[in-house]
C-alpha positions in Angstrom: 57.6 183.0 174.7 60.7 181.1 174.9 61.5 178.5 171.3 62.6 174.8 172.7 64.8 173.1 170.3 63.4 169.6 170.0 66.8 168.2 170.0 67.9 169.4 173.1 64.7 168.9 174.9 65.3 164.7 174.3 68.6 164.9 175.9 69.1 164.8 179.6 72.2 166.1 181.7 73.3 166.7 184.8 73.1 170.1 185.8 75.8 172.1 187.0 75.7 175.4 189.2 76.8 177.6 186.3 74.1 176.0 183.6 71.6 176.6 186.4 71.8 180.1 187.9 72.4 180.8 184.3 69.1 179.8 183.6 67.7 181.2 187.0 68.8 184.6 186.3 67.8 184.6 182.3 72.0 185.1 181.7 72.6 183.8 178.1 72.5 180.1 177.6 69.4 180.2 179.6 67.7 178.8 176.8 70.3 175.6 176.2 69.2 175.2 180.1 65.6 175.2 180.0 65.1 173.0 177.2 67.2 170.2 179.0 65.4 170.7 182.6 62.9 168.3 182.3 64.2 164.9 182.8 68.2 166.5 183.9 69.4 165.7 187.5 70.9 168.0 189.7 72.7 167.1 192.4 72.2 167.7 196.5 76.0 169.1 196.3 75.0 171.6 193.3 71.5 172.4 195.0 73.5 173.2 197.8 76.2 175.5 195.7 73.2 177.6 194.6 71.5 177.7 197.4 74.4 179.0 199.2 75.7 181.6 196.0 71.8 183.2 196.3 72.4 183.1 200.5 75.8 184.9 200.2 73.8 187.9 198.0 71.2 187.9 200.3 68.5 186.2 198.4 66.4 183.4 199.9 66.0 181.1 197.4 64.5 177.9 200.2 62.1 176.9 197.7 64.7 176.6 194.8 64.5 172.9 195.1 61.0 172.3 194.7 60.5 175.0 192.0 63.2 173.0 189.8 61.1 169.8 190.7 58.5 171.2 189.4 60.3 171.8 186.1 61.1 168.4 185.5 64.3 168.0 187.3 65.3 165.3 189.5 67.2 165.9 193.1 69.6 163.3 192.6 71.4 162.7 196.1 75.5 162.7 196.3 76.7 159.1 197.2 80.0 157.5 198.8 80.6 156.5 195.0 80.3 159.7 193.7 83.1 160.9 197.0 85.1 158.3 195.6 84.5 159.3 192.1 85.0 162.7 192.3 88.6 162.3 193.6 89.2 160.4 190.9 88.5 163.7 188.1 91.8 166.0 190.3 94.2 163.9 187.4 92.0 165.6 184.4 92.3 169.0 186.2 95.9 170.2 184.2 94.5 173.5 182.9 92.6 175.2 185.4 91.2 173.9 189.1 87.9 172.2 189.2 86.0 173.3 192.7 84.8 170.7 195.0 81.4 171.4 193.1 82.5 171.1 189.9 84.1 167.4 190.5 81.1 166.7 192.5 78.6 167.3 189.3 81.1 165.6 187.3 81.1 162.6 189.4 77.4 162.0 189.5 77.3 162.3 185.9 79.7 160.2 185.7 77.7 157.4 187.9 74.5 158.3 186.0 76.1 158.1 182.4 74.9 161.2 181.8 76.7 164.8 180.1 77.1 167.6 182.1 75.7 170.7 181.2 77.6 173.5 182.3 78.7 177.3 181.3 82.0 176.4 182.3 83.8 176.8 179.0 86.9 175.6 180.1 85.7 172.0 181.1 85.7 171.4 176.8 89.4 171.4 177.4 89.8 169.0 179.6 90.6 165.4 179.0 87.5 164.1 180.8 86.1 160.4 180.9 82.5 162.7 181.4 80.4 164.3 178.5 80.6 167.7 178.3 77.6 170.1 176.6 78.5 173.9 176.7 75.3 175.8 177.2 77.0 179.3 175.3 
């Protein structure tokens, strides 16, 4: 049985690939991640990251969406704002590249005024107008 810290289970993110196969595959920060599922978004671009990351290794994960649905979290689909916004975050990016993913969570979180949850580490560095919660 798995302890929920009562903080983290009233905040809600948006949930990025890392913070989620991280939680998928019990990698540490898993915990961080499962208390914050119920009432985070994830993306259709992210969903579709994940999906694709299980296809590559040969793992049918089809159902991924609806099991996370079932956890609490909402599909949250990627919008011409969030295009926009998204090519808006390359200018933060001085350290280290974000991937197309990466600016695409960003982006919605940024719509949604919401933190990202990420493993990510190095997205603490940047200089981001988004909230940024480190799962480890």
């Amino acid at each position: 049985m798995r302890l929920v810290n009562p903080v983290l289970e009233q905040l809600r993110y948006v949930l990025d690939a890392s913070a989620v196969l991280a939680f998928d595959r019990e990698e540490p920060g898993s915990m961080v991640v499962e208390a914050a599922l119920n009432g985070s978004v994830l993306s259709t671009v992210t969903l579709a990251e994940v999906v694709f990351r299980y296809a590559r290794e040969g793992v049918d994960r089809s159902t991924f969406a609806s099991d996370l649905e079932q956890l609490g979290v909402r599909i949250e689909p990627f919008t011409a704002q969030d295009a926009a916004l998204q090519a808006k975050l390359h200018p933060f990016d001085t350290k280290r590249s974000l991937s197309l993913g990466d600016r695409c969570c960003l982006a919605v979180a940024q719509r949604l005024g919401r933190q990202a949850l990420t493993a990510d580490r190095y997205w603490g560095e940047l200089n981001l107008p988004i909230g940024i919660q480190l799962i480890r």
